[in-house]
C-alpha positions in Angstrom: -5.3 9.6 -10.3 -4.7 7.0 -12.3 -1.3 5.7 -12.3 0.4 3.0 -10.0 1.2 5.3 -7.0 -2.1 7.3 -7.6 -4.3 4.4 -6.9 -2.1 3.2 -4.0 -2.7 6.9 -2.5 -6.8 6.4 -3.6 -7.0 3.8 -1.2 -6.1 5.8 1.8 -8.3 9.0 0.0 -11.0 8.4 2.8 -8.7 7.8 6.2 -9.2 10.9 8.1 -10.6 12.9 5.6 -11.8 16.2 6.7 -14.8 18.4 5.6 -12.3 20.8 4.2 -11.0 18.2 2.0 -7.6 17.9 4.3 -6.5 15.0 6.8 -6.5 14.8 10.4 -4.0 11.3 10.8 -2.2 12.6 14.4 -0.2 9.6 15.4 -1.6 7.0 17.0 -5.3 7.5 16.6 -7.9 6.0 14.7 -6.7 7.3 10.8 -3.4 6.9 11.9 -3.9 3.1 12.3 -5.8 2.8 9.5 -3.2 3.8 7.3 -0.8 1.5 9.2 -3.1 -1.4 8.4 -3.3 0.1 4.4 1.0 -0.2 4.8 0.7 -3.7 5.9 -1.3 -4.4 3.5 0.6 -3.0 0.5 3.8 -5.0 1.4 1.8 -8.2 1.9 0.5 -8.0 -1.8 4.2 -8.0 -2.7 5.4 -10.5 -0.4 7.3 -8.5 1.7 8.5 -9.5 5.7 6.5 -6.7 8.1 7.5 -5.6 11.1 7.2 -3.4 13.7 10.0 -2.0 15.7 10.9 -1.1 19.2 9.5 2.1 18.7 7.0 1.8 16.5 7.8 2.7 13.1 7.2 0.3 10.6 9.5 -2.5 7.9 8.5 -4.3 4.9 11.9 -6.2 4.1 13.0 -7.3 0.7 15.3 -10.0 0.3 16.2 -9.3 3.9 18.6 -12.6 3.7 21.3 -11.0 2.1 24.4 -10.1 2.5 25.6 -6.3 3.4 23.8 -3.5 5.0 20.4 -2.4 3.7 19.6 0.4 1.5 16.0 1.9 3.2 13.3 3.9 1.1 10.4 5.3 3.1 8.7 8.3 4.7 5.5 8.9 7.1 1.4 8.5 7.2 0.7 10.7 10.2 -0.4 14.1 9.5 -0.6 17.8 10.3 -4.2 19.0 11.3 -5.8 19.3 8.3 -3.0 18.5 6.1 -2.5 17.6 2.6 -3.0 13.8 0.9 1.1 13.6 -0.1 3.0 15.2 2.5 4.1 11.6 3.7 2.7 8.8 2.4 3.6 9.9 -1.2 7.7 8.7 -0.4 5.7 5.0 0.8 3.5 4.8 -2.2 6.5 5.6 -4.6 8.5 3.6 -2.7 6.1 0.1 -3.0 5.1 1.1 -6.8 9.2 1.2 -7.4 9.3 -2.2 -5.7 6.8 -3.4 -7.5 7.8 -2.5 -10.9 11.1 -4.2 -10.0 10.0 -7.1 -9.4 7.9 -7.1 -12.7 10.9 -7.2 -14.7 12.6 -9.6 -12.5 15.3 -7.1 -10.5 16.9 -8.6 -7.7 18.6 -6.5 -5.5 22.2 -7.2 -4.3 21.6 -5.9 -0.8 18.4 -6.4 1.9 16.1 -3.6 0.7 13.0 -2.0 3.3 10.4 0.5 3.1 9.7 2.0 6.4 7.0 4.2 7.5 8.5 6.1 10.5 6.1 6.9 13.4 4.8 10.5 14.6 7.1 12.2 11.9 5.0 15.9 12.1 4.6 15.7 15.8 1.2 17.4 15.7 -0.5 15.4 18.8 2.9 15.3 21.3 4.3 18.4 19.6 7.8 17.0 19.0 8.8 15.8 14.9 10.3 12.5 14.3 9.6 11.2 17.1 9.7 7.7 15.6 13.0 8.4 14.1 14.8 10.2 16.7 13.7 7.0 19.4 14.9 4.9 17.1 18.4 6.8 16.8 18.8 7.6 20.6 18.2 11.6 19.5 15.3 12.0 21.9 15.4 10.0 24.9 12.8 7.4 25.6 11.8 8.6 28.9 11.2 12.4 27.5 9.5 11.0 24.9 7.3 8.6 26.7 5.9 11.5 29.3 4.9 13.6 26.6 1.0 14.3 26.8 -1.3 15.5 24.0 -4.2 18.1 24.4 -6.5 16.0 26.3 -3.8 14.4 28.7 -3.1 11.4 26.9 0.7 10.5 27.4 2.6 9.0 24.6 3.4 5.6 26.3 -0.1 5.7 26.8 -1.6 6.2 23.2 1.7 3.3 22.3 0.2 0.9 24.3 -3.3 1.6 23.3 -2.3 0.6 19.6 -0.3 -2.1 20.6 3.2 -1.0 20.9 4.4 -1.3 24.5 6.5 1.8 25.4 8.8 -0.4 27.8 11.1 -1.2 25.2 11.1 2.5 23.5 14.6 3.8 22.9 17.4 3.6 21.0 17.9 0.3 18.7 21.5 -0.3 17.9 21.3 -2.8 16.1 18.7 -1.6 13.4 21.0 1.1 13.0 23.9 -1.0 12.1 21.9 -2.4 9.7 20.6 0.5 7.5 23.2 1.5 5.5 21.5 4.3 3.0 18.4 6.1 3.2 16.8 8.0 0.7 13.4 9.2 1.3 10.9 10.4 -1.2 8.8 13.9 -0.6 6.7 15.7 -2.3 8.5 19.6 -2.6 7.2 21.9 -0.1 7.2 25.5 -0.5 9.6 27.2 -3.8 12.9 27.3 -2.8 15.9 28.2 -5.0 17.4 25.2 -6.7 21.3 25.4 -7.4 20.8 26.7 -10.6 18.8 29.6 -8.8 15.5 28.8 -10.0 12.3 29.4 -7.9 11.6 25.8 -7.6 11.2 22.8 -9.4 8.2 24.7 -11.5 10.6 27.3 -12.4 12.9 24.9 -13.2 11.1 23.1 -15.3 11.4 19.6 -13.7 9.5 17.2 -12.5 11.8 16.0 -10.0 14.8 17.2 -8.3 17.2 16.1 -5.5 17.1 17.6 -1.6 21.0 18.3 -0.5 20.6 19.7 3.1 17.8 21.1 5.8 17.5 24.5 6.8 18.4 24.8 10.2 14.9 25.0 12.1 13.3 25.1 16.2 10.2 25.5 17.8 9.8 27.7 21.3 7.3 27.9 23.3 5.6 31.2 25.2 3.6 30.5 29.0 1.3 34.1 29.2 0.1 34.0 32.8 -3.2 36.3 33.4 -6.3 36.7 35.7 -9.8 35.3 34.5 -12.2 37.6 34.8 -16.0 38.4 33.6 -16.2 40.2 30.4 -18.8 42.4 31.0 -17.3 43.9 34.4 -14.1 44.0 34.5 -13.1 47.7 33.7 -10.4 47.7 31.2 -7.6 49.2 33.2 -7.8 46.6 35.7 -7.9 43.6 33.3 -4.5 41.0 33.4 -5.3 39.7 29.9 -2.3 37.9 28.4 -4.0 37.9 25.2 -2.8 41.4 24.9 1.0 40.5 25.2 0.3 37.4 23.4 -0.7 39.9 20.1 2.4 42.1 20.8 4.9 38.8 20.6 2.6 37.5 17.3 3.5 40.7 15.6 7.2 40.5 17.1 7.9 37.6 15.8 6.7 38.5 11.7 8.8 41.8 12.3 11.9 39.9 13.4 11.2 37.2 10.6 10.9 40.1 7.8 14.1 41.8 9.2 16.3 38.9 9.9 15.7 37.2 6.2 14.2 34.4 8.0 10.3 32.1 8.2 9.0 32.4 11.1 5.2 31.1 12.6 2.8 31.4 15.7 0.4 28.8 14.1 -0.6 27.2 17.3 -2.3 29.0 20.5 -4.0 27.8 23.6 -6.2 30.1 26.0 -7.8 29.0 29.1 -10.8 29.1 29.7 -11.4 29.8 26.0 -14.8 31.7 26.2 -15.8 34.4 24.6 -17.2 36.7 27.7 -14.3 35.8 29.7 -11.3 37.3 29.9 -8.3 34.9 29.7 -6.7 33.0 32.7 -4.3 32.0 31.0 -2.3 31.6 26.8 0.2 30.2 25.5 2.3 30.0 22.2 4.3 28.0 19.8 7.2 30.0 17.7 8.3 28.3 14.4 11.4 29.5 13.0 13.3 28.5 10.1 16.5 29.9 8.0 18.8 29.3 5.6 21.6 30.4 8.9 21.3 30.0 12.2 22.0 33.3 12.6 19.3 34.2 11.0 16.8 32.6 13.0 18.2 33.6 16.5 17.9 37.2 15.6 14.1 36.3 15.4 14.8 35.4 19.2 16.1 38.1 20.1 14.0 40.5 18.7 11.0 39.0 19.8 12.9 39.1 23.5 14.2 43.0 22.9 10.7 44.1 21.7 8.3 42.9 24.6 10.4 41.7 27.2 9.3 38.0 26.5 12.1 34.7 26.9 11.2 31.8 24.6 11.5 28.5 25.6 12.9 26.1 23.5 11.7 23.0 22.8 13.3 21.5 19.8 16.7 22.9 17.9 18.0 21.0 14.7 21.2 22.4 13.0 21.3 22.7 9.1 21.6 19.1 8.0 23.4 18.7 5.0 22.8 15.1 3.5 25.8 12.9 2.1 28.1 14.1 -0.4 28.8 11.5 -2.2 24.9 9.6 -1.9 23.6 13.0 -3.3 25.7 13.5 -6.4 25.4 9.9 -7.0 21.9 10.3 -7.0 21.5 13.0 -9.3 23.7 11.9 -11.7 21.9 8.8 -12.0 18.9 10.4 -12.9 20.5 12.9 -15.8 21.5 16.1 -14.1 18.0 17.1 -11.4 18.4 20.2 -9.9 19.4 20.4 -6.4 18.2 22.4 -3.5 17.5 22.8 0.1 14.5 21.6 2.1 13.2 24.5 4.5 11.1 21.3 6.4 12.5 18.7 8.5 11.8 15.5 7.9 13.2 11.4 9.0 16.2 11.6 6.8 17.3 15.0 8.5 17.4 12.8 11.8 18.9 9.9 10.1 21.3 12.0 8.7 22.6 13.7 11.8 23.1 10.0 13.3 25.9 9.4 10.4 23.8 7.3 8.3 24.7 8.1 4.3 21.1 10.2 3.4 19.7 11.9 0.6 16.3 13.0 -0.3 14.3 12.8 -4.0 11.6 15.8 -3.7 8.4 15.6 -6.3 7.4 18.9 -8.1 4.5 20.9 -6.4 3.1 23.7 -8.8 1.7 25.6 -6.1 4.1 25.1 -3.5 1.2 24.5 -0.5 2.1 22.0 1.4 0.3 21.4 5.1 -3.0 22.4 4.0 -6.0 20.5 2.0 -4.5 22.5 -1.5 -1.4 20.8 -1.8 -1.1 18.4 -4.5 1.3 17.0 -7.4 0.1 15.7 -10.9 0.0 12.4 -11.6 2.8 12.1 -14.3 5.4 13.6 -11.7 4.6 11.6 -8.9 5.3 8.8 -11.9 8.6 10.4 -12.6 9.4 10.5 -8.7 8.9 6.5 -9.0 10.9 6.2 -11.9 13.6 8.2 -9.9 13.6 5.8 -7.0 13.4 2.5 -9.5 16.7 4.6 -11.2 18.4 4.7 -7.3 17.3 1.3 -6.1 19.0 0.0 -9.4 22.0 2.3 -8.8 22.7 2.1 -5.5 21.3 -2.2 -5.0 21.7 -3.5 -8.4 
């Protein structure tokens, strides 16, 4: 990389780095607060006011003095297990390179401009997304929020405090809603999906970047597989409770209800207990991800998966299709000539902004393979240019 945004990312090439070549930033840890400090840092070498909110997510103002409500770029730095290097902190890097390059020719914006970085967006250690965002807009409640525990115990008021945040005054924060009057947040494209032209993509469509209108509707439930641990080597077969056995059957349930209902659905996570290989399990449990253009489509994964063995999901998390503003969209994409348009099937900040009746749009960089969450995803250097130039185009159009 060799551009403005590509060196900005080269400095955080290192924070969490996996053998694989992915990243392991879960929020609040070690690489997570690394790339916090890398944040701060960015927006100090352009002057701009830092803060952290009530919740944890983090502000670099510009020209916060003036008058009118601000308009508010920004994205994430935590990370999936093993993810990829621009899921996230490519919409902050863009987003301080288009600030940047303003200033250079001596913009001024007409309205208080920020760059946020929202905390615990992917919700990989406490297992619910956005958490930063949906504190900060009264969408998940503090105290649910608070008592959520990772793998190894560790509460989220806990792992707040521990990186300096204290979790007493979590919650909702009126006021710093009042004051953000757009949001349009950067992201690199994730997965093909048809643009409004019908193309497979932004690679299809031959652009570099294109403009997000609405998310997918989209839920996680979770599956508690009781059993009886038991020695490997004696237990005879037919006397066995293993729940890993039902825990296969609702796997497969779930990819036959996804193929039949038109919708994307995942068991990526499992836990057993004890875990050991010559013991039969005690106990498993399972995470369903399902996603669809219609809601429809995804609760007939439900259903099948509850017709076929028997099995209720809970659920833990439910967002509606969340279409973006009207008006902030087509604004957008007319500004920058004509981009395609089309859905994102991930959630992300501005989905939860959006929902809370804050004017949102998204601006998604072209990803030729369309891997996203893993160490292969990437984006060449000249888009992720282009995505900057987009944003300078917005910041002058919508603060200029």
């Amino acid at each position: 990389m060799t551009s403005v945004v590509g060196g900005l990312l080269a400095e955080l090439a290192d924070v969490g780095r996996t053998r694989s070549g992915g990243y392991d930033r879960a929020a609040w840890t070690a690489p997570d607060l690394e790339s916090r400090q890398w944040f701060v840092q960015c927006a100090d070498a352009l002057d701009l006011e830092v803060e952290t909110d009530r919740n944890g997510n983090l502000w670099a103002w510009w020209h916060p003095e003036l008058e009118g409500s601000a308009l508010v770029l920004g994205s994430h730095l935590d990370s999936v297990p093993d993810g990829g290097a621009y899921d996230g902190p490519l919409g902050i890097a863009s987003a301080f390179a288009a600030v940047a390059s303003l200033r250079r020719d001596g913009f001024v914006p007409t309205r208080p401009l920020a760059v946020a970085a929202f905390a615990d967006e992917e919700g990989a250690r406490f297992g619910t997304a956005c958490a930063g965002s949906r504190l900060l807009t009264g969408a998940l409640p503090a105290d649910r929020a608070l008592a959520l525990r990772d793998a190894d115990g560790t509460t989220m008021a806990e792992a707040m405090a521990a990186a300096g945040v204290d979790p007493a005054h979590a919650g909702v924060d009126a006021a710093r809603l009042a004051r953000i009057g757009e949001y349009i947040e950067l992201h690199i494209e994730q997965g093909h999906l048809a643009t409004d032209a019908g193309a497979a993509g932004l690679s299809a469509a031959g652009a570099p970047v294109g403009v997000a209108d609405r998310i997918w509707p989209h839920g996680r439930w979770r599956v508690d597989l009781p059993g009886q641990q038991n020695h490997a080597g004696t237990t005879p077969m037919a006397a066995r409770r293993d729940p890993m056995v039902r825990l296969a059957h609702i796997v497969l349930a779930v990819r036959e209800g996804a193929l039949a209902a038109g919708a994307l659905a995942t068991v990526g996570k499992v836990t057993v207990t004890p875990g050991a290989v010559n013991a039969v399990a005690g106990s498993a449990s399972l995470w369903i991800d399902a996603r669809a253009e219609e809601e429809a489509a995804v609760r007939r994964v439900l259903a099948h998966v509850r017709r076929v063995t028997g099995t209720e999901a809970a659920e833990e998390s439910w967002t509606a299709e969340t279409a973006f503003d009207r008006g902030l969209t087509a604004s957008v994409a007319a500004a920058l000539g004509g981009v395609p348009v089309l859905p994102s099937g991930a959630g992300h900040d501005a989905g939860v902004f959006a929902l809370a009746g804050i004017p949102t749009t998204m601006l998604l960089v072209r990803n030729p393979s369309g891997v996203s969450h893993a160490p292969e995803e990437r984006a060449d250097d000249a888009d992720c240019e282009h995505g900057v130039d987009a944003l300078i185009t917005a910041i002058r159009h919508r603060a200029g």
